[in-house]
Jmol script that loads the backbone (N, CA, C; Angstrom):
load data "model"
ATOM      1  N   UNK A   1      87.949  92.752 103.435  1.00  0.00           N
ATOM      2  CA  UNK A   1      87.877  94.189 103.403  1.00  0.00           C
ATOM      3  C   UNK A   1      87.906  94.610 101.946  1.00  0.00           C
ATOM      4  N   UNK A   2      86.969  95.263 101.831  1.00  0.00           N
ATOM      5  CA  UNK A   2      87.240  96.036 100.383  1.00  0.00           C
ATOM      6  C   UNK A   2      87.387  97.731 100.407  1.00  0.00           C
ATOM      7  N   UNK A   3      87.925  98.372  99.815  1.00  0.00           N
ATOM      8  CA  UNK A   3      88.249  99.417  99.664  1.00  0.00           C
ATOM      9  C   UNK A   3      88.484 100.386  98.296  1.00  0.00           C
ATOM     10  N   UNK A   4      88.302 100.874  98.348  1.00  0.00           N
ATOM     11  CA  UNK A   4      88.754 102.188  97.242  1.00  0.00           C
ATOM     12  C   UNK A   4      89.618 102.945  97.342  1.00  0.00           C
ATOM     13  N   UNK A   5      91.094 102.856  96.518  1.00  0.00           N
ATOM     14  CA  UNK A   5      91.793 104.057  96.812  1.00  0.00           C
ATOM     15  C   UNK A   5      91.949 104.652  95.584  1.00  0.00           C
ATOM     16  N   UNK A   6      91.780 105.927  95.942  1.00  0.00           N
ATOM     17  CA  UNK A   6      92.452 107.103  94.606  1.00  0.00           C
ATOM     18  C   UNK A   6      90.909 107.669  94.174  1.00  0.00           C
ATOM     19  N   UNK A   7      90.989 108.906  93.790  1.00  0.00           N
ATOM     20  CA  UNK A   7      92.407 109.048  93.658  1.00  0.00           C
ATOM     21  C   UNK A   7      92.945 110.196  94.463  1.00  0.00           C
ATOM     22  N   UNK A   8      94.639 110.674  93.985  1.00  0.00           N
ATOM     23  CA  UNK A   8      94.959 111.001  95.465  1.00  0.00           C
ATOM     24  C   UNK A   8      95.559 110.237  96.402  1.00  0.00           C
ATOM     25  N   UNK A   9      95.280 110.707  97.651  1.00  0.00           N
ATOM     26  CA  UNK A   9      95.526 109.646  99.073  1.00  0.00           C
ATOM     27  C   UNK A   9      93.986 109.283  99.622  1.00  0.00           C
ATOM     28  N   UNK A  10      92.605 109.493  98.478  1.00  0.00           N
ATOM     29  CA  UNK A  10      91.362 109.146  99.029  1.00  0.00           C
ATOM     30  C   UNK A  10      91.607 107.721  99.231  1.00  0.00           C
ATOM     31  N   UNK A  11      90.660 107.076 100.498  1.00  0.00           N
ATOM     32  CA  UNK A  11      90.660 106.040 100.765  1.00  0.00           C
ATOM     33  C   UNK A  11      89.706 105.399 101.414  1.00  0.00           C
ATOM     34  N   UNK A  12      88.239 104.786 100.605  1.00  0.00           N
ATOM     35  CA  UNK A  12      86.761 104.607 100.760  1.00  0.00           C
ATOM     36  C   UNK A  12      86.784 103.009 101.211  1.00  0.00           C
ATOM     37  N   UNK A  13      86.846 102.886 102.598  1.00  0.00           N
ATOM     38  CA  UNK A  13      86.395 101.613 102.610  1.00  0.00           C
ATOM     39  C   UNK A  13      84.643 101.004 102.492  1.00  0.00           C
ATOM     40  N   UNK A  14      84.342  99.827 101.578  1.00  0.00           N
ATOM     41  CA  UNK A  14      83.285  99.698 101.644  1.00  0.00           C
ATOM     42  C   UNK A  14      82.602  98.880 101.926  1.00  0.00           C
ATOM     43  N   UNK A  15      83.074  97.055 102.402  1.00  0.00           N
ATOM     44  CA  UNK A  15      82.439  96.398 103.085  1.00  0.00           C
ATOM     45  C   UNK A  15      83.898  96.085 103.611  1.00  0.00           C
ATOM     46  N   UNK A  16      83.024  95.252 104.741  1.00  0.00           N
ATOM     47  CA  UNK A  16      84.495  93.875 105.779  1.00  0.00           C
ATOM     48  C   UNK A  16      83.618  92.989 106.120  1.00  0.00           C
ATOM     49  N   UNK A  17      84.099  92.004 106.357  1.00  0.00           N
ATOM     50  CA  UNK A  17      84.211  90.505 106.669  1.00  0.00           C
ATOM     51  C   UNK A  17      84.113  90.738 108.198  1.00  0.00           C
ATOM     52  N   UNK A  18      83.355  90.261 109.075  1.00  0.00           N
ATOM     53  CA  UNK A  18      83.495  89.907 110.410  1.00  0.00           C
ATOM     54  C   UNK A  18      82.373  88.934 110.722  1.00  0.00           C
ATOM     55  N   UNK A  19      83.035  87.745 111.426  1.00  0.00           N
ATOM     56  CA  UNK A  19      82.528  86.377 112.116  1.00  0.00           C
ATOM     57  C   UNK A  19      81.477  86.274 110.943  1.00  0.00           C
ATOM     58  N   UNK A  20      82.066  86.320 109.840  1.00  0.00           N
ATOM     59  CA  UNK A  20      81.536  85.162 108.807  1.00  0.00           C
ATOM     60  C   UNK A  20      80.331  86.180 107.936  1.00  0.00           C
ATOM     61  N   UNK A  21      79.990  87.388 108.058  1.00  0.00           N
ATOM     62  CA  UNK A  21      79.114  87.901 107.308  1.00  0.00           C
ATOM     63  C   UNK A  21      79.951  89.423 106.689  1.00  0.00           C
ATOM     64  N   UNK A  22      79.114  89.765 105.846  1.00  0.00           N
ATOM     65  CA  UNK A  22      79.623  90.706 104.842  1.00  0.00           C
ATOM     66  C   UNK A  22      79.190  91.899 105.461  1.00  0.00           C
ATOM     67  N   UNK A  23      79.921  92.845 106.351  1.00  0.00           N
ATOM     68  CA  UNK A  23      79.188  94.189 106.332  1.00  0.00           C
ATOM     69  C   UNK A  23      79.752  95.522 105.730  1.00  0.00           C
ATOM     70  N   UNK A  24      78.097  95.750 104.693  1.00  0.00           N
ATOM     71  CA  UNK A  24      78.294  96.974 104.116  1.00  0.00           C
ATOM     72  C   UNK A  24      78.620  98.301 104.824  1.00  0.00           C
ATOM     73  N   UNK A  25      79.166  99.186 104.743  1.00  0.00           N
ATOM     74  CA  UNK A  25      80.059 100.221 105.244  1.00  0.00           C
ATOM     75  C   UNK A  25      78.618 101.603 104.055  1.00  0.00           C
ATOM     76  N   UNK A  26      77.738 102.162 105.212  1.00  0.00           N
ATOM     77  CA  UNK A  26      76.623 103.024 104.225  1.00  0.00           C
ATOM     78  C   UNK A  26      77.269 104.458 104.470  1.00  0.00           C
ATOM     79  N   UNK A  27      78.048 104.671 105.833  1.00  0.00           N
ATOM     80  CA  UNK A  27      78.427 105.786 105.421  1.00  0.00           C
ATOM     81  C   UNK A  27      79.514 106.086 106.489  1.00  0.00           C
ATOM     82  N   UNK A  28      80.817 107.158 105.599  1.00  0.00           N
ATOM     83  CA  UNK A  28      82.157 107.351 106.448  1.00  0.00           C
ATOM     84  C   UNK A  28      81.680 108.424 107.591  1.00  0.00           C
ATOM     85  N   UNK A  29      81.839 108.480 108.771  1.00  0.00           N
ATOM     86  CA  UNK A  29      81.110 109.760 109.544  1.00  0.00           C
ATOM     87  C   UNK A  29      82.866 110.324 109.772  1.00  0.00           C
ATOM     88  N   UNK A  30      83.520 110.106 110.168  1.00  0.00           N
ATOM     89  CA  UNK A  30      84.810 110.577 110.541  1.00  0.00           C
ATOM     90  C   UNK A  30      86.422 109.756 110.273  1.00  0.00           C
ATOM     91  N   UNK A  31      87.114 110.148 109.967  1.00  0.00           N
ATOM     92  CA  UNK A  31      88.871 109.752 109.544  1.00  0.00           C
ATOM     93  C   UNK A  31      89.471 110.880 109.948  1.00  0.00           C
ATOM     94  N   UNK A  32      90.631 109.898 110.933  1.00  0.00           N
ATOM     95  CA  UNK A  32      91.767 110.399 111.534  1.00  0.00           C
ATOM     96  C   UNK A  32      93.063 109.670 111.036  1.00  0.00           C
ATOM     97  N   UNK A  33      94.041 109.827 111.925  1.00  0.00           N
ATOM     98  CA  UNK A  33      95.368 109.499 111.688  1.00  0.00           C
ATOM     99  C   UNK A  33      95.942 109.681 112.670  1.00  0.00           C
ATOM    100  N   UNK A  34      97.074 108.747 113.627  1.00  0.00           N
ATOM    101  CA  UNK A  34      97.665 108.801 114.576  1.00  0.00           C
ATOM    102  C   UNK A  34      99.096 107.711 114.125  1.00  0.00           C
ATOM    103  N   UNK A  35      99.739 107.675 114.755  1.00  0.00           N
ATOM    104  CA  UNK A  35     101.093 107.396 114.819  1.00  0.00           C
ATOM    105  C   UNK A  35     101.082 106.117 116.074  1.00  0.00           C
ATOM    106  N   UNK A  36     101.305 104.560 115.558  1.00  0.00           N
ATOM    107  CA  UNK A  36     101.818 103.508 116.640  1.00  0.00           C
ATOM    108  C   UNK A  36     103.513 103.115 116.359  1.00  0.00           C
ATOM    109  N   UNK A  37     104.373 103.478 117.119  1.00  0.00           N
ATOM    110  CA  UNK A  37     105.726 103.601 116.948  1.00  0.00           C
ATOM    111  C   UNK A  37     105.633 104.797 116.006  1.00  0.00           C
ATOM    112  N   UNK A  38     106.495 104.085 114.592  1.00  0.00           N
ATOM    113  CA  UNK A  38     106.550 104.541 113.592  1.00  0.00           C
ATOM    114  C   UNK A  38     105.306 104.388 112.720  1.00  0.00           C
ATOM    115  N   UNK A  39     104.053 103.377 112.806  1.00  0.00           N
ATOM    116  CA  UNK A  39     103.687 103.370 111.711  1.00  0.00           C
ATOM    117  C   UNK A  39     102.429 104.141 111.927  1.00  0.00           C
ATOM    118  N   UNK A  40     102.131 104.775 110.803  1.00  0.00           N
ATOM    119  CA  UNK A  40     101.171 105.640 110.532  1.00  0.00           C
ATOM    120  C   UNK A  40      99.726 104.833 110.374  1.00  0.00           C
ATOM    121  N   UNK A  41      99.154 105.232 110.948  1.00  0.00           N
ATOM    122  CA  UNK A  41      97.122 104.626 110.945  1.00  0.00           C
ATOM    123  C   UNK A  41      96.214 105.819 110.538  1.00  0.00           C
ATOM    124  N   UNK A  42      95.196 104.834 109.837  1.00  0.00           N
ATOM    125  CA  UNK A  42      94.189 105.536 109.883  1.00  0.00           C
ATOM    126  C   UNK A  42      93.195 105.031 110.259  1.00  0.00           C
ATOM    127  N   UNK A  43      92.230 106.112 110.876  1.00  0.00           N
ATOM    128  CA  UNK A  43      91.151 105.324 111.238  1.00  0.00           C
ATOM    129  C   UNK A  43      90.185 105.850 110.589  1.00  0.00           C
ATOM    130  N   UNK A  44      88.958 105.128 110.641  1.00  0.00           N
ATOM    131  CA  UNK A  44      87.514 105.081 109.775  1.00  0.00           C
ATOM    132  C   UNK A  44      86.774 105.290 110.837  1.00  0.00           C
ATOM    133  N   UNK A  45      85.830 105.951 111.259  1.00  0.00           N
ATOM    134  CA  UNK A  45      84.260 105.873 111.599  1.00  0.00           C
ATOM    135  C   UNK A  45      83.062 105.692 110.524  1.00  0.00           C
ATOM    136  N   UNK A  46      82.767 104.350 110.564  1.00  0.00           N
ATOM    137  CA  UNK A  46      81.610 104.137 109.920  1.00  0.00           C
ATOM    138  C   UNK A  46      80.442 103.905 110.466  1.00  0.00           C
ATOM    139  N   UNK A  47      79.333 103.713 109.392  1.00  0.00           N
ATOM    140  CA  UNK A  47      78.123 103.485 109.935  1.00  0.00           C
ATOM    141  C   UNK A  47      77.681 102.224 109.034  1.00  0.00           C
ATOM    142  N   UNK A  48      77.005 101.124 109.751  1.00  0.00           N
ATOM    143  CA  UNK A  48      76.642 100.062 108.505  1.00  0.00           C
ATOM    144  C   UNK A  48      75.335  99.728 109.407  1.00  0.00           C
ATOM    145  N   UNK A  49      74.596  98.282 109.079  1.00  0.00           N
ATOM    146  CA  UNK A  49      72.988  98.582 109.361  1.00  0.00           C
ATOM    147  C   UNK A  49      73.423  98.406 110.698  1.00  0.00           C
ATOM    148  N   UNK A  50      72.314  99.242 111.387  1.00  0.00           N
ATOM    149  CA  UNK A  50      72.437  99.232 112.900  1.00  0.00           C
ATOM    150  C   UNK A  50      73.723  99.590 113.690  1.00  0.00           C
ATOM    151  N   UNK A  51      74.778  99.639 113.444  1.00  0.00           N
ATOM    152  CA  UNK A  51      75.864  99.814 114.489  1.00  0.00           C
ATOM    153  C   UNK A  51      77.040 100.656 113.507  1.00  0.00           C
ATOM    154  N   UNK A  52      77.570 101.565 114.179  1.00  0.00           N
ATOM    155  CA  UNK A  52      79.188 102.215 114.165  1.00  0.00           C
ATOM    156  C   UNK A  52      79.929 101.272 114.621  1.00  0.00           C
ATOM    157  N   UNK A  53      81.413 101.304 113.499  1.00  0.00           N
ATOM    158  CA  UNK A  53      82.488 100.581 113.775  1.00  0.00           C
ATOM    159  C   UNK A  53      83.552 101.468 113.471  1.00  0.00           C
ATOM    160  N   UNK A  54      84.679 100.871 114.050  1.00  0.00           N
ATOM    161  CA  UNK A  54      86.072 101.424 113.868  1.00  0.00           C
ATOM    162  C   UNK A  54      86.756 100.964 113.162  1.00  0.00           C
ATOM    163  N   UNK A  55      86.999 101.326 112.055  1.00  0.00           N
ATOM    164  CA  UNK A  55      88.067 100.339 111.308  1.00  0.00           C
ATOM    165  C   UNK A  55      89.465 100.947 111.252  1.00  0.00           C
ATOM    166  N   UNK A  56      90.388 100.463 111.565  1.00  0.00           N
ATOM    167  CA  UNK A  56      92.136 101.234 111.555  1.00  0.00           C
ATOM    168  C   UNK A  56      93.111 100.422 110.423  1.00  0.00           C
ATOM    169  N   UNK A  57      93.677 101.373 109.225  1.00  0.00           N
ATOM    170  CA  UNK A  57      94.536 100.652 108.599  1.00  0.00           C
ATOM    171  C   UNK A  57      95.848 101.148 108.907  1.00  0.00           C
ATOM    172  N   UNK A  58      96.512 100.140 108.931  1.00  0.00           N
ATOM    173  CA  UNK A  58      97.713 100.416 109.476  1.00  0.00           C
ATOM    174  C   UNK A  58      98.558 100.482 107.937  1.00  0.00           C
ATOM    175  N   UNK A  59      99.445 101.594 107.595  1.00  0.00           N
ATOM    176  CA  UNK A  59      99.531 101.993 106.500  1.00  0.00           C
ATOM    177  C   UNK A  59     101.271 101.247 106.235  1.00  0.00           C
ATOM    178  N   UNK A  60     101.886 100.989 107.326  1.00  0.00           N
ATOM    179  CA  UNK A  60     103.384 100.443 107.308  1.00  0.00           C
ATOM    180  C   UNK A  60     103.002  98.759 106.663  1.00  0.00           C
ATOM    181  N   UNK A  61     102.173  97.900 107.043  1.00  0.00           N
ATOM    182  CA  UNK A  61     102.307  96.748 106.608  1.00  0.00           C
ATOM    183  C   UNK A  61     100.966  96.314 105.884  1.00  0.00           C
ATOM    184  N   UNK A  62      99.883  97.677 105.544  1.00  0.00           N
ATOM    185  CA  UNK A  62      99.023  97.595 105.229  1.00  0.00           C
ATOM    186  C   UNK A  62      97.503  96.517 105.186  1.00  0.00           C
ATOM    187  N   UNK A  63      97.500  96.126 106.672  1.00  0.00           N
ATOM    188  CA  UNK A  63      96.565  95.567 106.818  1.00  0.00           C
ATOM    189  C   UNK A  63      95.326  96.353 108.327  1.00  0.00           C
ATOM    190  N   UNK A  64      94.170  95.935 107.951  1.00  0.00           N
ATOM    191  CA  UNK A  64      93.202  96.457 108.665  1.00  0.00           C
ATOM    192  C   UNK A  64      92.486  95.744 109.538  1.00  0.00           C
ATOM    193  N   UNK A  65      92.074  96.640 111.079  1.00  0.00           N
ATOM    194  CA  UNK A  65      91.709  95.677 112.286  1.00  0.00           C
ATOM    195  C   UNK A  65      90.030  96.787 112.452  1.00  0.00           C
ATOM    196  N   UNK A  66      89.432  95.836 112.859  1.00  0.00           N
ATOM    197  CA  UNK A  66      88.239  96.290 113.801  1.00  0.00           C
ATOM    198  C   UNK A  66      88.813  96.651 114.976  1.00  0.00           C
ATOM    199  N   UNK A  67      89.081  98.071 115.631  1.00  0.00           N
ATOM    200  CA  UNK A  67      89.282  98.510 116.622  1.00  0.00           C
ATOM    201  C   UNK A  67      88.087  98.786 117.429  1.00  0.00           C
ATOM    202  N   UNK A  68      86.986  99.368 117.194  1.00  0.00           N
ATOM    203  CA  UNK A  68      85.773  99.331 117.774  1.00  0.00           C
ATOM    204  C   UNK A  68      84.536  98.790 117.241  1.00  0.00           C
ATOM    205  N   UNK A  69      83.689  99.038 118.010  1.00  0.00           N
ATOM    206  CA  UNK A  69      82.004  98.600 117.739  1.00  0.00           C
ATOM    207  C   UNK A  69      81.153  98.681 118.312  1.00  0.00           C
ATOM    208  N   UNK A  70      80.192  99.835 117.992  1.00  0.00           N
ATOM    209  CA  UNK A  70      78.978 100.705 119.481  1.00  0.00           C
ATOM    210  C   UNK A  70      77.555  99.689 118.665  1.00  0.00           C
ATOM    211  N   UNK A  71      76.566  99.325 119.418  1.00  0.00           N
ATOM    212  CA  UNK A  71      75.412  98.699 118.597  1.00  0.00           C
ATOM    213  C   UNK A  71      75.657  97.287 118.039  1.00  0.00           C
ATOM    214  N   UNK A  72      74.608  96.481 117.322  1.00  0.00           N
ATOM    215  CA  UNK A  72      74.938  95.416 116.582  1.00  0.00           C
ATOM    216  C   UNK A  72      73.600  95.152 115.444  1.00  0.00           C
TER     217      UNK A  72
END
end "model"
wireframe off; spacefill off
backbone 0.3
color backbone group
């Protein structure tokens, strides 16, 4: 995962790693924020070639999951 933060609380993710290839992240369509227990998430709607994904960082232990994926 690569990312951009700052500045601020901005926070640009721009490629990830999944099953072995590099995908570029071309554009953010939507970011939210919700609450699991205590720890605070955010989520990403992106767009990269061909398909929307979900990306969620979980901001308490700061690591990030593929939560969704429409297309391929």
């Amino acid at each position: 995962m690569a990312v951009v933060f700052g500045p601020g609380q901005l926070i640009k993710p721009v490629w990830f790693d999944w099953r072995n290839r590099k995908h570029a992240i071309l554009e953010t369509t939507y970011i939210w924020s919700d609450l699991k227990g205590s720890a605070r998430r955010l989520h990403f709607s992106v767009r990269g070639e061909g398909a929307l994904y979900e990306l969620t960082y979980d901001t308490t232990d700061q690591t990030w999951e593929l939560s969704a994926l429409e297309g391929t």
